[in-house]
Each structure stands twice: as C-alpha cells, then as structure tokens.
C-alpha positions in Angstrom: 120.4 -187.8 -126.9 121.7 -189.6 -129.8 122.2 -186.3 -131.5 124.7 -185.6 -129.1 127.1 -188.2 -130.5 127.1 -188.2 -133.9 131.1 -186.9 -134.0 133.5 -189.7 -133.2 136.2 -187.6 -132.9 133.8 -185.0 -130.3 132.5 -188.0 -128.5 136.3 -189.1 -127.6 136.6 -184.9 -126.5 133.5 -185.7 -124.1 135.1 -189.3 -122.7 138.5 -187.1 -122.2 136.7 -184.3 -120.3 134.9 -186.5 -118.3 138.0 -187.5 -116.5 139.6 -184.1 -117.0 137.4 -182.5 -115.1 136.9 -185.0 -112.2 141.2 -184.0 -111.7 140.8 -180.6 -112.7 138.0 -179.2 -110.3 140.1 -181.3 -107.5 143.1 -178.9 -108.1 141.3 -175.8 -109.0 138.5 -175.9 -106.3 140.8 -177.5 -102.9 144.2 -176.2 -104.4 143.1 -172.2 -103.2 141.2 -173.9 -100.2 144.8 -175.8 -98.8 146.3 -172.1 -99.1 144.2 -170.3 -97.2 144.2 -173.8 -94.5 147.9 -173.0 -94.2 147.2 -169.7 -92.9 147.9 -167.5 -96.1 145.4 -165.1 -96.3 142.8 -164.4 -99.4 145.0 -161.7 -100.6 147.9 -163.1 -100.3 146.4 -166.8 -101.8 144.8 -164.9 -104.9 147.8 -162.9 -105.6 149.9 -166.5 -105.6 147.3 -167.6 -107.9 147.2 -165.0 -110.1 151.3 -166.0 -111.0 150.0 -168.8 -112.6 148.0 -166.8 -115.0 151.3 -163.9 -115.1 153.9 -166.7 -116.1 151.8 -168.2 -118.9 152.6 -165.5 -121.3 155.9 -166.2 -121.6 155.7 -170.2 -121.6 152.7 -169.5 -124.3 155.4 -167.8 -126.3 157.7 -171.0 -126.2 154.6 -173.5 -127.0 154.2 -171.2 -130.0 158.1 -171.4 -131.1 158.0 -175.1 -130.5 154.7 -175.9 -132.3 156.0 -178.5 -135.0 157.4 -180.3 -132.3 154.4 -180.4 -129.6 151.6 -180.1 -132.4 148.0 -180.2 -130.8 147.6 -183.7 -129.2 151.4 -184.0 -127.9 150.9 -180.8 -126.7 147.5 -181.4 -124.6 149.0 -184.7 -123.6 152.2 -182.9 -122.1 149.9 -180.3 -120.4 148.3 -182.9 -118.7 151.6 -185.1 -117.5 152.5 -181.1 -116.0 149.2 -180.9 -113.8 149.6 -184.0 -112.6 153.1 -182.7 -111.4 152.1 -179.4 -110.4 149.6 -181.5 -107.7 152.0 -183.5 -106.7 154.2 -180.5 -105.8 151.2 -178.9 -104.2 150.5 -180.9 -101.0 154.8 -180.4 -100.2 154.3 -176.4 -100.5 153.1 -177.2 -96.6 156.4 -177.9 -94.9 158.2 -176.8 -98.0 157.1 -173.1 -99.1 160.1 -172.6 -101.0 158.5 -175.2 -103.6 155.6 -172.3 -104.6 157.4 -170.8 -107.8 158.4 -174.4 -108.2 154.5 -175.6 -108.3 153.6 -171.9 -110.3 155.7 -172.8 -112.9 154.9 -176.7 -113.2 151.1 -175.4 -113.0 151.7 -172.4 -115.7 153.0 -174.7 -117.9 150.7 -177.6 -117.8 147.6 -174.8 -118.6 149.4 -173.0 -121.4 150.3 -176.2 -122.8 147.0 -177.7 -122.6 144.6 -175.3 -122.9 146.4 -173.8 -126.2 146.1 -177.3 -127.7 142.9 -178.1 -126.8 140.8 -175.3 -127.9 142.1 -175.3 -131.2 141.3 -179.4 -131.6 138.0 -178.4 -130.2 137.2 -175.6 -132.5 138.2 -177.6 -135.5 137.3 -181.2 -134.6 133.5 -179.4 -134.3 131.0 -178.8 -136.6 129.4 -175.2 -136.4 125.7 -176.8 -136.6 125.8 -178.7 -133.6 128.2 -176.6 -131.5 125.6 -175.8 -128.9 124.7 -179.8 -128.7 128.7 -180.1 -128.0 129.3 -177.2 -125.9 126.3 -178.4 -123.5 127.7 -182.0 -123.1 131.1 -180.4 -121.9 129.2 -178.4 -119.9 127.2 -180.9 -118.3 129.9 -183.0 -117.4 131.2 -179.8 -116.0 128.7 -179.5 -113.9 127.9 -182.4 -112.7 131.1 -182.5 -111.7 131.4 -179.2 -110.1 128.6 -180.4 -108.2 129.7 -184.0 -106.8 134.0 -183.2 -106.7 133.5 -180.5 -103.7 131.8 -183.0 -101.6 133.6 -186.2 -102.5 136.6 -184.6 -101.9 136.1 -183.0 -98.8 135.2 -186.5 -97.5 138.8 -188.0 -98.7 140.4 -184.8 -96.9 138.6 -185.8 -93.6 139.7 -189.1 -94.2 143.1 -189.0 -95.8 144.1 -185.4 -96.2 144.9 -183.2 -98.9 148.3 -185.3 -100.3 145.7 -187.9 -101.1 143.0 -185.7 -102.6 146.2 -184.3 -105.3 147.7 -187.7 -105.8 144.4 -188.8 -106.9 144.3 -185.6 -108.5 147.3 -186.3 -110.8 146.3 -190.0 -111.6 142.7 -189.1 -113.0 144.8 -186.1 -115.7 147.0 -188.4 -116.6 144.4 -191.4 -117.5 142.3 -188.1 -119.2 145.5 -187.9 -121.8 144.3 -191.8 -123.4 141.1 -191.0 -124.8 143.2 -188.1 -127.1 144.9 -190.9 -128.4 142.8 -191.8 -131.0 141.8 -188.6 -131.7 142.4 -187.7 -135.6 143.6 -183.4 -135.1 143.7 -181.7 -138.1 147.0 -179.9 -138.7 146.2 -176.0 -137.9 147.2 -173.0 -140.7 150.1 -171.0 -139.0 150.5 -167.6 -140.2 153.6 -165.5 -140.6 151.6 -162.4 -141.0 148.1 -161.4 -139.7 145.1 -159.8 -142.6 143.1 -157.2 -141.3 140.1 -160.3 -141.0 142.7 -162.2 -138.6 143.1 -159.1 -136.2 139.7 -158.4 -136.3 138.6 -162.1 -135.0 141.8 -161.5 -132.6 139.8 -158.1 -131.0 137.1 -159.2 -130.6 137.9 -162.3 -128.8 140.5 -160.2 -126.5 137.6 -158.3 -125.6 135.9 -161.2 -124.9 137.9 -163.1 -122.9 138.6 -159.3 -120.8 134.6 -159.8 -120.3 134.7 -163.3 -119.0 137.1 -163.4 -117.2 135.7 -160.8 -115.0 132.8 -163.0 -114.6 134.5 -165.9 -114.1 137.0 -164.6 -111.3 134.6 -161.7 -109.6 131.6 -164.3 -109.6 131.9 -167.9 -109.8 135.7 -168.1 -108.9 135.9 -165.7 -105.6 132.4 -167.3 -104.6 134.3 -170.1 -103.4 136.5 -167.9 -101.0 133.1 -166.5 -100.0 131.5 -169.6 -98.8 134.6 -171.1 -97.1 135.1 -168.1 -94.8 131.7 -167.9 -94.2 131.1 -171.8 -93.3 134.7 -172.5 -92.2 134.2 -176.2 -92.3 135.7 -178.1 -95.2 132.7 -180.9 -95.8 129.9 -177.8 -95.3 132.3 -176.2 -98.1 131.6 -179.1 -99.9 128.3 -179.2 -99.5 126.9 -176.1 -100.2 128.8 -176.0 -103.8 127.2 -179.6 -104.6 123.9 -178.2 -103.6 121.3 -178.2 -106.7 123.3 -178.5 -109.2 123.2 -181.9 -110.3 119.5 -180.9 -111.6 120.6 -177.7 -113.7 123.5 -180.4 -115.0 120.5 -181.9 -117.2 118.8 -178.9 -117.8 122.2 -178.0 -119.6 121.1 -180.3 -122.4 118.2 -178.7 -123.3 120.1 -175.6 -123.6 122.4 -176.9 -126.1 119.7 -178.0 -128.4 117.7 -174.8 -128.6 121.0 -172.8 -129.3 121.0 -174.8 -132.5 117.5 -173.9 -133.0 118.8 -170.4 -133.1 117.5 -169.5 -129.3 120.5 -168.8 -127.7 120.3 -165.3 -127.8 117.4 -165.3 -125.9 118.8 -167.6 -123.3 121.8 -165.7 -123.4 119.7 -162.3 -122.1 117.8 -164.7 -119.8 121.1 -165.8 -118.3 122.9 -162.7 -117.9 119.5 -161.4 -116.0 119.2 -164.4 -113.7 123.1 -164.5 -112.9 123.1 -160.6 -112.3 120.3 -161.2 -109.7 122.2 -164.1 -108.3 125.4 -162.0 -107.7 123.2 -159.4 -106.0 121.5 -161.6 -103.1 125.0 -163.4 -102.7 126.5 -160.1 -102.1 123.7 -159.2 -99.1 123.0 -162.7 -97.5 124.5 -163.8 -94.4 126.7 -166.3 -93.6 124.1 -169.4 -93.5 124.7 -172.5 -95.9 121.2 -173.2 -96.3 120.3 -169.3 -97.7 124.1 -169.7 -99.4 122.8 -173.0 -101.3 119.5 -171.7 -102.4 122.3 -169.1 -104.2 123.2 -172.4 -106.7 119.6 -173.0 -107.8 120.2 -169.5 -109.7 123.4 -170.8 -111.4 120.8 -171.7 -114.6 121.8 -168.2 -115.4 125.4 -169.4 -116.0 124.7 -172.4 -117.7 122.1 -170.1 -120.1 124.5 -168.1 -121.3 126.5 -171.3 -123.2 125.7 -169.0 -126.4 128.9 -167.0 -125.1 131.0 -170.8 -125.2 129.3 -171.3 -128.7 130.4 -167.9 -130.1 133.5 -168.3 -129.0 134.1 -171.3 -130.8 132.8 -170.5 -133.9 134.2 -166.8 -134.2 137.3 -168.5 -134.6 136.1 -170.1 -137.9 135.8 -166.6 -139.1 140.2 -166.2 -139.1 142.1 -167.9 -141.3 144.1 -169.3 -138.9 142.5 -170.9 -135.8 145.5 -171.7 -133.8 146.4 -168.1 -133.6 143.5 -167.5 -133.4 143.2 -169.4 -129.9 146.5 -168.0 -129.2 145.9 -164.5 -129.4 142.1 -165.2 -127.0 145.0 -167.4 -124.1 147.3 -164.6 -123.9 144.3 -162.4 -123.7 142.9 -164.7 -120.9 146.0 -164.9 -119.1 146.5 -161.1 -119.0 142.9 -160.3 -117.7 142.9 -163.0 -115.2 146.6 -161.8 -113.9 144.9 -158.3 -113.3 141.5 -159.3 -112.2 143.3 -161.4 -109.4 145.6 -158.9 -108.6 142.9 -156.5 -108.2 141.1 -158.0 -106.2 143.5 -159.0 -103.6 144.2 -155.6 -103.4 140.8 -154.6 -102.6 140.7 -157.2 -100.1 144.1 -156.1 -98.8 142.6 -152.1 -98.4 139.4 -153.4 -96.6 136.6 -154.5 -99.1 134.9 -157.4 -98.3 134.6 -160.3 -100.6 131.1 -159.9 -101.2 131.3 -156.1 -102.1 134.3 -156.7 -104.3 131.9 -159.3 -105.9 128.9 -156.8 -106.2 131.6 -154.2 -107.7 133.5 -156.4 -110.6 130.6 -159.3 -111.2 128.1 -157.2 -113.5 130.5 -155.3 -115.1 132.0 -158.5 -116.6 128.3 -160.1 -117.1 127.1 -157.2 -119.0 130.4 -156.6 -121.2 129.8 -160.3 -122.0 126.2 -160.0 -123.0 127.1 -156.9 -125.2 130.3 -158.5 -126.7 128.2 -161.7 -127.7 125.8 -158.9 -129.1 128.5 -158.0 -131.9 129.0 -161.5 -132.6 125.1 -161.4 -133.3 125.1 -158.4 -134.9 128.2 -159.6 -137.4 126.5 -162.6 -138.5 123.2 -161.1 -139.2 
C-alpha cells in the first residue's frame, strides 16, 4: 500500500477527492432522481441535464481568457464554491422552476471551472510510472463511494428530504477545496499557436472522450434511470447501486499495480468483454432488485478498463502544452455528452425503452474505447 503514497502532492489529490466525491455522487446521482420525483419525465430530465454539458462550452471559453487570473488551484477552488451553489439552488427548482437555467448555469460553471483545473494539476502533479497506482486510488475512493452515497442518502431523504441531502451536499465541496491548499501546481505552457504534435494529442483525445462518453452516459449513467423506474422506491434505489461494490472497490487496487507492471492492456480487453456482457443481461432482465444487483458484481469490467483513465492522462504528456491539452479533451467531453443526452431523450421521447436505448449506444462506446486505447498502444510501441 505504501506504494500508493509516495507523492505528497498526489496524496493531498486523494484526501481532496475523498471528500469531493462523497458531495459530488450526492448531486450527480439524487440531483436527476429529484427531477424525475417532481414529475418531469426521463426525456424531459436528460434533456435539462444535458444544458449543463451545452452551456460549458461557452463558460470554458471565458475560464480560458481568464486563465492568469483563475490559474489551476483558484480555479478548482472556485468550481467547487459553484457546486456547492448550484445544490443549494437545486432543492428551490421544486416550488420555484423558473430557478432551472439559474441552477444550469451555477452547475455549468462550477464543472468547467473545476474539472479544467483539475485535470491538468492531475496530469502534471503525476508521475507517468505510477499513474495506474494513482488512477486506482481515485478510483477506489470512487467507488466505494458510489457504493455507500446512494444508500446513505436515501436514508437522509426518508428522514430529512432532499434540501438536506444538497445542503449537506454543498458543505462536503466546499471542505473538498482545503486539502488543494497546500498543493504545490506547476504553472501550465499556454500556447498561442498549436504544432502538428499538439493537434495530434488534441484528436485523439476528442476521439476519446466521443468514446467514453458514450459509455459513460448509455451505460453507467442511464443505468440509474433504469433501476429507479424499475424499483420506484428511493432506499431500494439506494440499495441496489450499493450492492457489491464495496468488494470490487479493493479489487481496484490490484488493478492499478498490474497496469504499471505493463498488464493493463490485458485487463483493459478483459473489461471491455465483461462490461459488454453486463450491458447485455441488464438490457433483458426484469424489473427485480435482487437479479438488478447481481448486474453490479459485473461492474469489475468497468473498473478493469482504468488503462483507458491511465492513457488519458499520460497522452497528454505527449503535447507540449497540457492545459490545452485538457482543454481541447473538456470541450470535447461537453460536446459528446450534450448529444449523447440529447439523443437519448429523444429515443425515449419516440418510444424506446431505456434498456434498448442502452443495448443500442452502450457497446458502441465500449468498443470505440477499447480500439481508441488500442492506438494509444500502438503509438507507444
């Protein structure tokens, strides 16, 4: 384990997501869930979500005209002072829906802000060698998290409703901002004008990001509208996410150390397989939670594929300028997830059902993933 914190500057990263992601999953998990509880239908809910994504590009141009002001760690700081504003404005959208665009834009900004920021720190603060170790921490805690958040805060829903889940929401992102604090960011190298080894770091994580986000948004994302339509009931929502996933948290580890072995290509083939195979039984099985939570057991396939995480760190160390770098793969992000969302409230809006729409998008953004990663192999070699 001790190989796992031998970065000071990574280890206050891990201490930082730790509580990021206990006020994250809270907003990102329960904020869709409160929409569709206050009778907006999936369509209608993904296609407000997807605004956040829509109104990022432009903010993400002002982060980038503002840089020497914001820099990296004012900037991740100020991203996180905006979520814990945009869930504050949530729980008001209730008898107040004219606050939305209000909450879109607070929310827009906060991500662009933050995510921006933090990538780049991430991808610099790193060292190539033990990037699998790192990305399999963050991961972890992601996980475990994923795992305990949905059922923890279903309970304080039952018991104090949903202004209290995003209140508590707000407090945890702000605390997340003190651990940055100390944090010594390197200054990033802006460019004025892009070389032809720039642009081709710039493809190929456009394409990348077009990949996951498919994955993330067909599979894992719209999986959660799956299960709450199916189960209806907020604490068996809960439930069957936090079901076997705390085990597959630890596995995680293990994951990270034999991608710096040089396995992770294998794992990576291994995980798109297993996670292909998940999204097909989700797809056909009925609407029981105990078949639905056997479903998470195959979510090893997810966390097998971290090789995809570590690439796209590291392929940023191939530009000469890792902030644009970042840059170019957030606007790419925001413009896939915009249309992935929009598409598929669409499809929902013509008839499809969730789980088709999931059978229909899911592999194509696993295996465009798998071969993307390929040509990250393939360039190394």
């Amino acid at each position: 384990m001790r190989k796992f914190f031998t970065n000071r500057d990574v280890n206050h990263i891990f201490l930082h997501k730790l509580i990021y992601y206990c006020g994250e999953r809270i907003g990102w998990i329960f904020g869709p869930i409160f929409m569709l509880q206050l009778g907006y239908g999936i369509d209608v809910t993904l296609a407000i979500w997807s605004g956040i994504f829509a109104m990022r590009l432009p903010i993400r141009y002002l982060y980038l005209r503002s840089f020497k002001f914001f820099g990296l760690t004012r900037a991740v700081c100020f991203g996180l002072v905006c979520y814990a504003g945009a869930m504050c404005f949530l729980p008001h959208i209730k008898e107040r829906p004219d606050l939305i665009p209000w909450f879109l834009l607070v929310f827009s900004v906060a991500m662009t802000f933050y995510y921006t920021a933090f990538h780049t720190i991430f991808g610099l603060v790193g060292d190539t060698g033990n990037r699998g170790k790192h990305m399999s921490m963050i991961n972890t805690l992601s996980t475990i998290l994923s795992a305990l958040i949905p059922l923890l805060s279903a309970t304080i829903v039952g018991l104090a409703g949903f202004e209290t889940l995003f209140s508590i929401s707000a407090i945890l992102m702000v605390i997340a901002a003190i651990p940055l604090w100390k944090l010594k960011t390197p200054t990033p190298k802006l460019l004025t004008k892009h070389s032809e080894k720039q642009k081709a770091a710039v493809r190929w994580i456009m394409k990348y990001h077009f990949f996951y986000a498919i994955k993330e948004y067909a599979s894992i994302f719209l999986w959660r509208f799956v299960v709450f339509t199916m189960v209806g009931s907020l604490m068996m929502f809960g439930t069957v996410l936090t079901a076997g996933l705390i085990f597959f948290a630890i596995l995680q580890l293990f994951v990270g150390h034999y991608i710096d072995k040089g396995r992770g290509y294998l794992m990576l083939k291994i995980g798109t397989a297993i996670s292909l195979v998940q999204v097909l039984i989700r797809s056909a099985i009925p609407g029981v939670p105990a078949a639905m939570a056997v479903t998470e057991g195959l979510s090893i396939g997810n966390q097998l594929m971290t090789q995809a995480d570590v690439n796209f760190y590291n392929q940023g160390k191939t530009a000469e300028s890792y902030f644009h770098y970042i840059y170019w793969a957030e606007v790419a992000w925001d413009a896939s997830v915009t249309a992935i969302l929009l598409t598929i409230a669409g499809m929902v809006h013509i008839g499809f059902s969730l789980q088709m729409i999931m059978l229909i998008l899911s592999p194509i953004g696993l295996l465009g993933l798998y071969w993307i990663n390929l040509q990250a192999k393939n360039a190394t070699s």
